[in-house]
py3Dmol code that shows the C-alpha trace and the ligand (Angstrom):
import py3Dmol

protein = """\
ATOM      1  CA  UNK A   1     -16.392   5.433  26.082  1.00  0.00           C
ATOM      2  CA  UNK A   2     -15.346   7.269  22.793  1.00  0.00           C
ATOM      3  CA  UNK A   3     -15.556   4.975  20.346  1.00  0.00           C
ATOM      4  CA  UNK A   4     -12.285   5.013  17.563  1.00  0.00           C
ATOM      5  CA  UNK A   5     -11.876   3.432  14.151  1.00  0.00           C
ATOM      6  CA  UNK A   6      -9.928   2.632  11.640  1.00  0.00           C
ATOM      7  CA  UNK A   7     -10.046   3.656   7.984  1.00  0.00           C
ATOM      8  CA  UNK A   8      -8.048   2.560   5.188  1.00  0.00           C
ATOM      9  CA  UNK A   9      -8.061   2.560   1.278  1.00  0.00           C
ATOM     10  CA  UNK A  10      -8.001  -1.042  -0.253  1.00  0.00           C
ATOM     11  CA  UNK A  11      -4.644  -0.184  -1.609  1.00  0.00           C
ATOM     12  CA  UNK A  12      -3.148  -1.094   1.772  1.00  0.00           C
ATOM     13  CA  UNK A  13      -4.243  -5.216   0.890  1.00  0.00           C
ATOM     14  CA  UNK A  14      -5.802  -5.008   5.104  1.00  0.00           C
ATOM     15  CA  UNK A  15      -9.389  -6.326   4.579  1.00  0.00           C
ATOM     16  CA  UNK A  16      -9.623  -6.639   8.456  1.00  0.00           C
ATOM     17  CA  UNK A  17      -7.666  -6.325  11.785  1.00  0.00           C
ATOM     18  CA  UNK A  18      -8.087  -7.580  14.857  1.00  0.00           C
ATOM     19  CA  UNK A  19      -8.303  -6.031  18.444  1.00  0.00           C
ATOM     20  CA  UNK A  20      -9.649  -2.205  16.898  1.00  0.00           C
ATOM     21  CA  UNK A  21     -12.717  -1.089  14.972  1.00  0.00           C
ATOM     22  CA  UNK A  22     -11.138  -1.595  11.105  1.00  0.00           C
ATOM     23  CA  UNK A  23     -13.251  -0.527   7.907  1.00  0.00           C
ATOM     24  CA  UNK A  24     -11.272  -0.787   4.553  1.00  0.00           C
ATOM     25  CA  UNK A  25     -12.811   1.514   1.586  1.00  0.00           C
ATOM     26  CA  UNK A  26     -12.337   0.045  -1.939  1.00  0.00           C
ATOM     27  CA  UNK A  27     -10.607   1.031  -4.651  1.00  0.00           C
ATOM     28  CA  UNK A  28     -12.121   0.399  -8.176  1.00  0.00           C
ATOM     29  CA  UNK A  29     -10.408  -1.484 -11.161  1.00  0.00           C
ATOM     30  CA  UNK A  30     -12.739  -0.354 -14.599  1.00  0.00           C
ATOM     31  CA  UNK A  31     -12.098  -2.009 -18.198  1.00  0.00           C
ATOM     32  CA  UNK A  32     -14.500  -1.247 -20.990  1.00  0.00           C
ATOM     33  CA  UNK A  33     -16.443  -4.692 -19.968  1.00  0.00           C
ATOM     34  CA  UNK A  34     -16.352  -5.088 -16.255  1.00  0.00           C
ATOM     35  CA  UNK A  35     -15.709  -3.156 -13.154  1.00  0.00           C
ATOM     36  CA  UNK A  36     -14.027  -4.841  -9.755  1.00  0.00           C
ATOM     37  CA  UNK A  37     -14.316  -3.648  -6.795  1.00  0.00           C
ATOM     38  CA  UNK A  38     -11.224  -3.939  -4.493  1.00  0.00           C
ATOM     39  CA  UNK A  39     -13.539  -5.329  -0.987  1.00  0.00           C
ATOM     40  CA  UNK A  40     -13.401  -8.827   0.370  1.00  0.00           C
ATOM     41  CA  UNK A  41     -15.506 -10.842  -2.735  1.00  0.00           C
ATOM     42  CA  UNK A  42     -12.749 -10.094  -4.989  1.00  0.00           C
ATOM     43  CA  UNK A  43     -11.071 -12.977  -6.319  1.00  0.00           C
ATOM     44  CA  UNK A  44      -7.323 -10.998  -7.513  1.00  0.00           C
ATOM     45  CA  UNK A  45      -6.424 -14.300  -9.082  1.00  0.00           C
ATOM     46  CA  UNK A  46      -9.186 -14.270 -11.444  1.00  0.00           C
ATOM     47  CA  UNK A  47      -8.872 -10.052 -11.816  1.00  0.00           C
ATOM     48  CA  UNK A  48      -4.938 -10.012 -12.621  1.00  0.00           C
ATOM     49  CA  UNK A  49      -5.159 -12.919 -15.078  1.00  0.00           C
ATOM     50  CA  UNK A  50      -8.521 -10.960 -16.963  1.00  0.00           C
ATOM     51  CA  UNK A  51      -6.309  -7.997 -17.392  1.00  0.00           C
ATOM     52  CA  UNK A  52      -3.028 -10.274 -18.673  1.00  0.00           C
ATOM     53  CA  UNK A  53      -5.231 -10.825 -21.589  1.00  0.00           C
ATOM     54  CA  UNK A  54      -6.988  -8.001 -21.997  1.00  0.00           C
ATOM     55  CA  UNK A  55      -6.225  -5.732 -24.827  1.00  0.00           C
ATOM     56  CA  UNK A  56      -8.443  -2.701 -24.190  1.00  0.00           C
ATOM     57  CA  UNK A  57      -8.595   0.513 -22.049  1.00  0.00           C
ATOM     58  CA  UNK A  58      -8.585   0.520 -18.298  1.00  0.00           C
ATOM     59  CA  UNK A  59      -8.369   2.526 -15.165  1.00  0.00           C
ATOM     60  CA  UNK A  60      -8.377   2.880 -11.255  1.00  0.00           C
ATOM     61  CA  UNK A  61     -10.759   5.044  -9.750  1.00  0.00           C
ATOM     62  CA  UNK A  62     -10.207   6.069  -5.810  1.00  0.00           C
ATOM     63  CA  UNK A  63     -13.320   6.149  -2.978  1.00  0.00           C
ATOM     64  CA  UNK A  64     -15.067   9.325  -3.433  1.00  0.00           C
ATOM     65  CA  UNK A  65     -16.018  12.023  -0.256  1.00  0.00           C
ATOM     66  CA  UNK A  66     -19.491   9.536   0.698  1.00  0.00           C
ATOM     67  CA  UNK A  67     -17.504   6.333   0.326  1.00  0.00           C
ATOM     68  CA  UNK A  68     -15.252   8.068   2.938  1.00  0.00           C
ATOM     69  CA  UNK A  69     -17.661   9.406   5.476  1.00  0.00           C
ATOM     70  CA  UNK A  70     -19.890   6.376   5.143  1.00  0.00           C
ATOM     71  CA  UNK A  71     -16.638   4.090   6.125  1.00  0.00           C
ATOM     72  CA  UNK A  72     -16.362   6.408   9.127  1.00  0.00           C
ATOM     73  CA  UNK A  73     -19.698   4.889  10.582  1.00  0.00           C
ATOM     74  CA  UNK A  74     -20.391   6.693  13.765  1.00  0.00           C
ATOM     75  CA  UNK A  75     -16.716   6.614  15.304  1.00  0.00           C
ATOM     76  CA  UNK A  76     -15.559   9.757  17.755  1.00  0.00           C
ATOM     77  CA  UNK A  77     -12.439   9.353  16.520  1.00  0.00           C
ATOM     78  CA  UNK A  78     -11.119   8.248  13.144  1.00  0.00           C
ATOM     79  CA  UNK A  79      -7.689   7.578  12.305  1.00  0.00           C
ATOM     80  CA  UNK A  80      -7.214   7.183   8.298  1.00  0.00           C
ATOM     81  CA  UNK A  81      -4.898   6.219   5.695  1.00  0.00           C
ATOM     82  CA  UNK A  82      -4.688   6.508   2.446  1.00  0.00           C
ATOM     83  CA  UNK A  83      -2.593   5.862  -0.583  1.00  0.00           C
ATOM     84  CA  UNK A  84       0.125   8.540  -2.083  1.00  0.00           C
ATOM     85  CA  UNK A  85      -1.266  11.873  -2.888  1.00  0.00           C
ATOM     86  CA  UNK A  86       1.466  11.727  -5.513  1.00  0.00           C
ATOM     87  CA  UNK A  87      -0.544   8.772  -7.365  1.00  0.00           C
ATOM     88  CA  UNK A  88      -4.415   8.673  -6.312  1.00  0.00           C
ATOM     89  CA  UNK A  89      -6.874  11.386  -5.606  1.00  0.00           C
ATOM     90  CA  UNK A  90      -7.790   8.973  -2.506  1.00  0.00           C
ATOM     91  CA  UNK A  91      -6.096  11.401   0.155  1.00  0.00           C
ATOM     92  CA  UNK A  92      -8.001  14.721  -1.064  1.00  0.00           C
ATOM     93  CA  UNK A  93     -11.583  12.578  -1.006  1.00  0.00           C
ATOM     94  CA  UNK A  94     -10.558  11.526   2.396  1.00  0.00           C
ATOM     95  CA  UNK A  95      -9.460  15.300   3.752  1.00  0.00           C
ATOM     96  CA  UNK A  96     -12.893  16.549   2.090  1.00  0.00           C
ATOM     97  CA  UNK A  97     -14.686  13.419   4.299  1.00  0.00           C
ATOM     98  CA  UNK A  98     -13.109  14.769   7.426  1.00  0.00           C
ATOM     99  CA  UNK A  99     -14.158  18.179   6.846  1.00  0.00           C
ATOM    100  CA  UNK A 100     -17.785  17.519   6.132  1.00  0.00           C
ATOM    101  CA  UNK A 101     -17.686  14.817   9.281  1.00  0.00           C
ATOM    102  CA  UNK A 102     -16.093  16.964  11.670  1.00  0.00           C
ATOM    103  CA  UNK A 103     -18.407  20.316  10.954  1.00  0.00           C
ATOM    104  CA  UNK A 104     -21.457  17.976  10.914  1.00  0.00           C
ATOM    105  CA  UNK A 105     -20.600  16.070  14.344  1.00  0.00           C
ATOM    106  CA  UNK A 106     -19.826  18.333  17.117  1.00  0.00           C
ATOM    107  CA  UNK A 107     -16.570  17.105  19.035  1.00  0.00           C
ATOM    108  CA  UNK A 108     -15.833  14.296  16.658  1.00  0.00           C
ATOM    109  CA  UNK A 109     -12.308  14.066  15.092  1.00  0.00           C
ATOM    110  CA  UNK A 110     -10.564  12.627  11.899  1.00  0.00           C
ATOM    111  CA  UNK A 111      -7.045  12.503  11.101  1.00  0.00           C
ATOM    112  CA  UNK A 112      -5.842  11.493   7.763  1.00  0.00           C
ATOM    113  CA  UNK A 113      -2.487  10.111   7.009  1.00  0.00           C
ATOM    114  CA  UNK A 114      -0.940  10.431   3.290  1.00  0.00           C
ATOM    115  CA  UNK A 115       0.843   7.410   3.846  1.00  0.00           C
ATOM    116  CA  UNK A 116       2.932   9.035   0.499  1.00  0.00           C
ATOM    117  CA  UNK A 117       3.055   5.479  -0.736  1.00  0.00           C
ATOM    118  CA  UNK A 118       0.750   2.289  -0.733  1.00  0.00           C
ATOM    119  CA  UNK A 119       0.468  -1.612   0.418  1.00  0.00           C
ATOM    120  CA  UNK A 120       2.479  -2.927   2.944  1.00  0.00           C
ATOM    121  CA  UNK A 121       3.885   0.519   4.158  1.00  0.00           C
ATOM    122  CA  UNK A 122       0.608   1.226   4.879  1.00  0.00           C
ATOM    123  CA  UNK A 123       0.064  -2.015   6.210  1.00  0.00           C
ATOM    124  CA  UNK A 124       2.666  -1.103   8.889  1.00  0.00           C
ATOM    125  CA  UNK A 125       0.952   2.823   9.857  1.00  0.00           C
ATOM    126  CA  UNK A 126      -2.223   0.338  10.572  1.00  0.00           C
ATOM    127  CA  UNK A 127      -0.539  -1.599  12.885  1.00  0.00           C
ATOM    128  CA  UNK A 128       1.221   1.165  14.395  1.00  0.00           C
ATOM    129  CA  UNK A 129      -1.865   3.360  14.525  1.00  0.00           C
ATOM    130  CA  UNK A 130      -3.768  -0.008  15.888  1.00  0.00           C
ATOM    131  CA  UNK A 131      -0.738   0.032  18.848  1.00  0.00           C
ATOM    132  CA  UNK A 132      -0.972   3.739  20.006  1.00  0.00           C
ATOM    133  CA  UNK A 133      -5.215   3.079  20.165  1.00  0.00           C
ATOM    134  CA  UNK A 134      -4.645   0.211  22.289  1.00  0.00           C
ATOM    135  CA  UNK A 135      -2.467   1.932  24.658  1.00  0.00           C
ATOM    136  CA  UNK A 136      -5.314   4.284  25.159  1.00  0.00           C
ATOM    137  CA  UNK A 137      -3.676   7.376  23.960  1.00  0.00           C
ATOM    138  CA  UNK A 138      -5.492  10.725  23.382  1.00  0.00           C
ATOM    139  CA  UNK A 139      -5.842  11.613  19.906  1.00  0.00           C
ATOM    140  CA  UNK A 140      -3.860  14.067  19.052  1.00  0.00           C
ATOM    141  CA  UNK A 141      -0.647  11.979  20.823  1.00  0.00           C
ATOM    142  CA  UNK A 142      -1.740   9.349  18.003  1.00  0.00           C
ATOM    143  CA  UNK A 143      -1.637  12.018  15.127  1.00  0.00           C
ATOM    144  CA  UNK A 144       2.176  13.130  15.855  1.00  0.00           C
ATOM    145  CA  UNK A 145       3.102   9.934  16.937  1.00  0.00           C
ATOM    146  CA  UNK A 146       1.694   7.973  13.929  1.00  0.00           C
ATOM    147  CA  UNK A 147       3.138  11.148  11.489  1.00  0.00           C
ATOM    148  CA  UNK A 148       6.950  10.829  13.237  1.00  0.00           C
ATOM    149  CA  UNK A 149       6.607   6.946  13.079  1.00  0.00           C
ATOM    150  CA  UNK A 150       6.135   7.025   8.868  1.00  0.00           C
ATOM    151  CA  UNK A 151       9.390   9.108   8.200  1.00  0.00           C
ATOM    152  CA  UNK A 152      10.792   5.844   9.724  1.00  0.00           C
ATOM    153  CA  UNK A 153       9.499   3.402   7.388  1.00  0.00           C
ATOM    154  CA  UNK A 154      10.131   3.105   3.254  1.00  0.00           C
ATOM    155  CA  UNK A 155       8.713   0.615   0.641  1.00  0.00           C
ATOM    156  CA  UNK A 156      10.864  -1.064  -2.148  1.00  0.00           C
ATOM    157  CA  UNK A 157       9.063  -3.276  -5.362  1.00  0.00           C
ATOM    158  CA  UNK A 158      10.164  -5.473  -7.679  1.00  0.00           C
ATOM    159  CA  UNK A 159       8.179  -5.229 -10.740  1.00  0.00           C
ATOM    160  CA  UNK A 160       8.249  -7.392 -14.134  1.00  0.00           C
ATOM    161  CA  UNK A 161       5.960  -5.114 -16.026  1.00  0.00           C
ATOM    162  CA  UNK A 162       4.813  -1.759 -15.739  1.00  0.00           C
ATOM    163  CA  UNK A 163       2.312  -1.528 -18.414  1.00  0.00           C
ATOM    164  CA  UNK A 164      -0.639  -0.481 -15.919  1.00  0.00           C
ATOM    165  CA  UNK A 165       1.353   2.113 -14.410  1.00  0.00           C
ATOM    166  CA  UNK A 166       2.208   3.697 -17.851  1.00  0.00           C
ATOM    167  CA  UNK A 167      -1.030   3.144 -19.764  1.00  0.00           C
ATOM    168  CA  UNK A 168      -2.646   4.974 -16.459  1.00  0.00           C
ATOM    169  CA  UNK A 169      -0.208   7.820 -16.515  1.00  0.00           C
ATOM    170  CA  UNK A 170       1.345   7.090 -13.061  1.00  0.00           C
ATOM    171  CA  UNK A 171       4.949   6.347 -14.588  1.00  0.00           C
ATOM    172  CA  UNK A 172       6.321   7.981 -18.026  1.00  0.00           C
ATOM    173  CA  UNK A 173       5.987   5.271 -20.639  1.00  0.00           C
ATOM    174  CA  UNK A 174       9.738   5.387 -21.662  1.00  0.00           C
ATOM    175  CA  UNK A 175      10.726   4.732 -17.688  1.00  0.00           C
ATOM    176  CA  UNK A 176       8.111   1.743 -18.014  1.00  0.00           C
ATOM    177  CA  UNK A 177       9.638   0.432 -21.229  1.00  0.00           C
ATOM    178  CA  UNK A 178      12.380  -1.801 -20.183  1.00  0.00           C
ATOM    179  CA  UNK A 179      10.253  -3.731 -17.689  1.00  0.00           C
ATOM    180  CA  UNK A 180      10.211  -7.384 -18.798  1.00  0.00           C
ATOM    181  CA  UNK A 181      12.416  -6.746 -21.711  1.00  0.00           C
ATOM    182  CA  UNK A 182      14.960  -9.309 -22.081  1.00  0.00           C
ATOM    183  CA  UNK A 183      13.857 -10.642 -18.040  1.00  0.00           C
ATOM    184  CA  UNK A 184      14.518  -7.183 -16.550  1.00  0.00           C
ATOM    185  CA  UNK A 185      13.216  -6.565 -13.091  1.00  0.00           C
ATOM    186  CA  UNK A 186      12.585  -3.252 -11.942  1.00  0.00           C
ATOM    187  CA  UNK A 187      13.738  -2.775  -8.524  1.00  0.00           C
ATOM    188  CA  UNK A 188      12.568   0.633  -6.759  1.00  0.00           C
ATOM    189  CA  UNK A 189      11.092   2.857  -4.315  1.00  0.00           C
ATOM    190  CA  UNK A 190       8.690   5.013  -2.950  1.00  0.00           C
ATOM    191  CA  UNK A 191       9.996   8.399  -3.075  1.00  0.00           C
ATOM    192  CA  UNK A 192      10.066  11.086  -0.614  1.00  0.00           C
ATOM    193  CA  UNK A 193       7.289  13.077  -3.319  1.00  0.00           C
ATOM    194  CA  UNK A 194       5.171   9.660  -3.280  1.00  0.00           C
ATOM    195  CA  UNK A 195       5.736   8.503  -6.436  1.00  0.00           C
ATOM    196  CA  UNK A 196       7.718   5.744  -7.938  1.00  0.00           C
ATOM    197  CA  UNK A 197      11.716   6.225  -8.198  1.00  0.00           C
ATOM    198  CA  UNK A 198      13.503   3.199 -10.007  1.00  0.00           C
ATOM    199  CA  UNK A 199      16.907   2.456  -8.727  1.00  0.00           C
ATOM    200  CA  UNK A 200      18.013  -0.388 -10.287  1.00  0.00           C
ATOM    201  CA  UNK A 201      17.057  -2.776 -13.717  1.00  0.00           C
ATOM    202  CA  UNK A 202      18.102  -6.421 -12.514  1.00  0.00           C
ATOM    203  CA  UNK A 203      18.399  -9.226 -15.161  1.00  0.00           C
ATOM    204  CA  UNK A 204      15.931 -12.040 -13.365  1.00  0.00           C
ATOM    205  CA  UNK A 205      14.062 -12.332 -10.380  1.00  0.00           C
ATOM    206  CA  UNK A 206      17.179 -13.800  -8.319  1.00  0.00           C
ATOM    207  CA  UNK A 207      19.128 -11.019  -9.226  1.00  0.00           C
ATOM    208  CA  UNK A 208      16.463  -8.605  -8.237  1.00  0.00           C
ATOM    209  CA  UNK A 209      15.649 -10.195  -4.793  1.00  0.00           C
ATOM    210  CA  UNK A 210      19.579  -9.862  -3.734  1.00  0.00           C
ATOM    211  CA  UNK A 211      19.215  -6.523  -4.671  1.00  0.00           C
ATOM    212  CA  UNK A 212      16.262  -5.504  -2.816  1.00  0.00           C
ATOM    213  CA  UNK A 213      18.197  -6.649   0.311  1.00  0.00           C
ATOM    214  CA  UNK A 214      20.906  -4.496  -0.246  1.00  0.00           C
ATOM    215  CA  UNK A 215      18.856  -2.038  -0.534  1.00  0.00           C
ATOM    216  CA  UNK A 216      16.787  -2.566   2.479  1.00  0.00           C
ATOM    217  CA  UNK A 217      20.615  -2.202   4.267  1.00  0.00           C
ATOM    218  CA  UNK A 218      21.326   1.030   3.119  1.00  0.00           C
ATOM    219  CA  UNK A 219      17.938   2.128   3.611  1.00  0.00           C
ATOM    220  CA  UNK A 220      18.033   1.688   6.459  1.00  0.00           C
ATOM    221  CA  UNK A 221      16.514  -2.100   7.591  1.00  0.00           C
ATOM    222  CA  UNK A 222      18.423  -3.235  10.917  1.00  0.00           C
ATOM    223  CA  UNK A 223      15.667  -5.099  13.466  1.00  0.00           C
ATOM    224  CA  UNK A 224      12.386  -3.936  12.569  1.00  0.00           C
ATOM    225  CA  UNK A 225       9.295  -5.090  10.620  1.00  0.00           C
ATOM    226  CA  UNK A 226       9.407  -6.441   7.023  1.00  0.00           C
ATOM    227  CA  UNK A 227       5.747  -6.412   5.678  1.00  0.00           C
ATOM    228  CA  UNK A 228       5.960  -8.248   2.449  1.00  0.00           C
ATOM    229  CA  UNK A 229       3.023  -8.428  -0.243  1.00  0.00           C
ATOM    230  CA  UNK A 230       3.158 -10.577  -3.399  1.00  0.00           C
ATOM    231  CA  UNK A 231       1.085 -10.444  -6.870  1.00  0.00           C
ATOM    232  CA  UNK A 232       0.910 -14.160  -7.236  1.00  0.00           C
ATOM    233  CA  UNK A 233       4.163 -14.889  -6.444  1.00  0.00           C
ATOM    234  CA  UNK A 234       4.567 -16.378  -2.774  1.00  0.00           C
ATOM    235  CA  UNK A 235       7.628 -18.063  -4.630  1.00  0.00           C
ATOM    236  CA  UNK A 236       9.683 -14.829  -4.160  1.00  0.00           C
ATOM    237  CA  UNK A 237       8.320 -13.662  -0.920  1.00  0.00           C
ATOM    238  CA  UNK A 238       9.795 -16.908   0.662  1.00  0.00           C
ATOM    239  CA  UNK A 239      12.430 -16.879  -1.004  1.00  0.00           C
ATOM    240  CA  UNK A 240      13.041 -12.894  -0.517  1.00  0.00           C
ATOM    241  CA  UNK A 241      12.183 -13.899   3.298  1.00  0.00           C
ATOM    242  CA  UNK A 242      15.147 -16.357   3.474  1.00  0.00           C
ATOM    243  CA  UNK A 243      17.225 -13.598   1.958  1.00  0.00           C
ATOM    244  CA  UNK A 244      16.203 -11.121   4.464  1.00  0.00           C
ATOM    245  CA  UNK A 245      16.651 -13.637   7.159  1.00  0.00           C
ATOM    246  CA  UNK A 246      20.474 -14.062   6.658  1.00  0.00           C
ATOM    247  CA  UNK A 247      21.195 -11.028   6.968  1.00  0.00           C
ATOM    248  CA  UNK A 248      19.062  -9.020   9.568  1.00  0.00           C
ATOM    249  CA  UNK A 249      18.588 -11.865  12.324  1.00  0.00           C
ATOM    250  CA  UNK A 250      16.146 -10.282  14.251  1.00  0.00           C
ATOM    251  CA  UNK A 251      13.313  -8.818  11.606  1.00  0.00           C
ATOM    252  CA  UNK A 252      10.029  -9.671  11.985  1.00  0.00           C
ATOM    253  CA  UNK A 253       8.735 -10.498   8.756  1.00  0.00           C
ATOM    254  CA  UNK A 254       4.719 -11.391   7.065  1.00  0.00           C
ATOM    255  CA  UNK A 255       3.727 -12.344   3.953  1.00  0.00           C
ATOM    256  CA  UNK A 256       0.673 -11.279   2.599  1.00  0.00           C
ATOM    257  CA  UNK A 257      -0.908 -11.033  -0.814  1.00  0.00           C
ATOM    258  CA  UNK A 258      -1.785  -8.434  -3.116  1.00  0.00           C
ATOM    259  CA  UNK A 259      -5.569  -7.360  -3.195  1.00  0.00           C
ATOM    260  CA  UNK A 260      -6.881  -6.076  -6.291  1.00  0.00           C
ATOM    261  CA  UNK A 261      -5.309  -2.106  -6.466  1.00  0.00           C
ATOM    262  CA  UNK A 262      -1.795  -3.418  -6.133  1.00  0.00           C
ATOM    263  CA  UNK A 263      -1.888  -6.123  -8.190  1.00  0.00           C
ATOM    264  CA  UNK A 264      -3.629  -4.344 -11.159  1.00  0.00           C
ATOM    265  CA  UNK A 265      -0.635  -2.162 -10.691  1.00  0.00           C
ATOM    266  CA  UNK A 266       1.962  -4.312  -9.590  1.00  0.00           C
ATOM    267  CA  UNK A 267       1.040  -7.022 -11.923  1.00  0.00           C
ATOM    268  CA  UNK A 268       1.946 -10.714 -12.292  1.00  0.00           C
ATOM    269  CA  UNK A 269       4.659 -11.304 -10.258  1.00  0.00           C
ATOM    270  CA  UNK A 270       5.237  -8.217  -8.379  1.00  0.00           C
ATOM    271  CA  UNK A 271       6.080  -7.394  -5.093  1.00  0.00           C
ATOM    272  CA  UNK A 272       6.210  -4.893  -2.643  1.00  0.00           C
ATOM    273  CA  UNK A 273       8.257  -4.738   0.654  1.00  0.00           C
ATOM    274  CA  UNK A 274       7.699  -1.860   3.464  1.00  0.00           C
ATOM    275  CA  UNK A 275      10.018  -1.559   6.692  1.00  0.00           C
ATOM    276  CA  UNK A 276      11.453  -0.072   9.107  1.00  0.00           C
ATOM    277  CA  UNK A 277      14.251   1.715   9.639  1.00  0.00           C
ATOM    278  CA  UNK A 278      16.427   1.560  12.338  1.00  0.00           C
TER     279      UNK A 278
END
"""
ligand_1 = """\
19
X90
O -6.728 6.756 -7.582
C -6.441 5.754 -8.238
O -7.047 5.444 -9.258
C -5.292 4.875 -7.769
C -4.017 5.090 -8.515
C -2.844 4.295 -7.987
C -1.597 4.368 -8.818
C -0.364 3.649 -8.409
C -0.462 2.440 -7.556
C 0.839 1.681 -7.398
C 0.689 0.317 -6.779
C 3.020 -0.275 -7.635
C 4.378 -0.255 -7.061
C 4.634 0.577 -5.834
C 4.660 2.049 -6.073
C 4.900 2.917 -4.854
C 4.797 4.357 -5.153
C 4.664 5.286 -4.018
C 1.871 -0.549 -6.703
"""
view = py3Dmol.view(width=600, height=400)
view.addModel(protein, "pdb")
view.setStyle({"model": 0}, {"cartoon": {"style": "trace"}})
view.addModel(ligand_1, "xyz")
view.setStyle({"model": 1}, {"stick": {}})
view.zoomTo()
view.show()
C-alpha cells in the first residue's frame, strides 16, 4: 500500500482534514518583539489585535526547503500546495523540497501546486486533491486533474485595511491608501499573475458584501462551492452567506476563520471568499 499525503502552507487556514494523511507547514508572523508561528497553538485573536497596536516593523517569512521535506514524513506520494508564487517564496522552497525528496527516495513522488493565490481557494484544491486520493487514482491522473480543476476556481476579499500588505511590499502603498479611508472597503481578486487586483472601493461593509456577490456572478459562481474565511468577522460571513444564498440556490457554502498568515494580511475584519465556477 503506497502511502499518500497531504501538504499545505498555513496560509490555506486547514490545520487538519479528515479521511487522508494531512500535514500543514507554518508560516511565520515576526515583529521586532515576538515571533508567531502560524500551527495549531496560535491564538489569531490575540496575534491580530498585538499587531492593531503595534507601531513597529514586521514581516512574514514562508517554510524553508527542511520545513518542507520534514512535512513530507515518509509518504510515496505527496500532493502539495502552496500559496501564490506571485506573493511568497513558499512555492520555490516547496519545488526545491521535492527535488531533494524525490532524488533521495527512489520511486517516491511530489507534486506541487502554485495554488497562484491563498486561503480558502486553497482550501478548495485540498478538498479536491483529498477527493481524487480517495477515489484511488494514480498519481499523475491527480496532478492534471487537480491542475485543470484550479483554472475553475477564483478568490474575491473584502479588505478594510491594507497596511500589512503595503508595509510588506506585496501591494504598492498608493493602491493600499484608500483602504479604511472615509469606511472604504476594498473589494478584489486574485489575479491570473497571483497577486492582488482591486476591482472595486465600496463605501461600508454592506455595500461591499452586495458587491462581492455580483461579482461572484460574473465570475463565474452558478452551483458550486463557496469556501468563506473571516478575520474576526463571522458577522459578514453570515451575513455574506445569506447574500449568496438568494441568489445561487444550490451553493454549498463553509465558514471558516482566518489562521494567523491571512489575518496578519487580511486584517481586522477581512475576508476572503474562493469558488467555483460553473
Ligand atoms: O512568504 C511570505 O512571507 C508570505 C507573504 C504573503 C503575502 C500576501 C498574503 C495575502 C493574504 C490577503 C488578501 C488576498 C490576496 C490574494 C492574492 C492572490 C490575504
Amino acid at each position: 500500500m503506497r502511502k499518500i499525503k497531504i501538504v499545505a502552507d498555513s496560509s490555506s487556514d486547514v490545520l487538519e482534514f479528515s479521511g487522508v494523511d494531512f500535514a500543514s507547514v507554518p508560516l511565520k508572523i515576526i515583529s521586532s518583539e515576538r515571533e508567531f508561528v502560524d500551527d495549531e497553538s496560535l491564538s489569531t485573536e490575540e496575534m491580530v489585535h498585538y499587531f492593531d497596536n503595534y507601531k513597529g516593523r514586521s514581516k512574514t517569512s514562508c517554510p524553508n526547503t527542511a520545513e518542507w521535506i520534514e512535512a513530507f514524513g515518509d509518504a510515496d506520494e505527496v500532493f502539495c500546495v502552496t500559496i501564490t508564487s506571485g506573493l511568497s517564496g513558499s512555492y520555490n522552497a516547496a519545488m526545491a523540497a521535492k527535488k531533494i525528496y524525490e532524488s533521495e527516495n527512489e520511486g517516491k513522488q511530489v507534486f506541487v501546486l502554485d495554488s497562484l493565490s491563498t486561503g480558502p481557494e486553497m482550501r478548495l484544491a485540498i478538498e479536491k486533491m483529498a477527493e481524487y486520493i480517495k477515489m484511488g487514482l494514480p498519481f499523475d491522473i491527480i496532478c492534471d486533474s487537480i491542475k485543470k480543476y484550479t483554472k475553475k476556481t477564483g478568490l474575491i476579499f473584502m479588505l478594510k485595511s491594507m497596511k500589512n500588505l503595503a508595509n510588506n511590499g506585496r501591494v504598492s502603498p498608493v493602491a493600499a491608501k484608500v483602504a479604511g479611508i472615509f469606511g472604504i472597503h476594498v473589494v478584489g481578486k486574485a489575479s491570473d499573475e497571483g497577486t492582488l487586483e482591486q476591482m472595486h472601493k465600496c463605501v461600508g461593509e454592506k455595500r461591499a458584501l452586495a458587491t462581492i456577490v455580483s461579482d461572484l456572478a460574473s465570475l463565474g459562481l452558478r452551483t458550486g462551492k463557496v469556501r468563506i474565511a473571516h478575520c474576526l468577522n463571522e458577522a459578514a460571513a453570515l451575513h455574506l452567506t445569506e447574500l449568496i444564498k438568494q441568489k445561487f440556490e444550490k451553493v454549498q457554502i463553509e465558514i471558516h476563520k482566518c489562521r494567523g498568515l491571512c489575518s496578519f494580511y487580511a486584517e481586522m475584519g477581512g475576508i476572503l471568499i474562493g469558488f467555483e465556477k460553473a
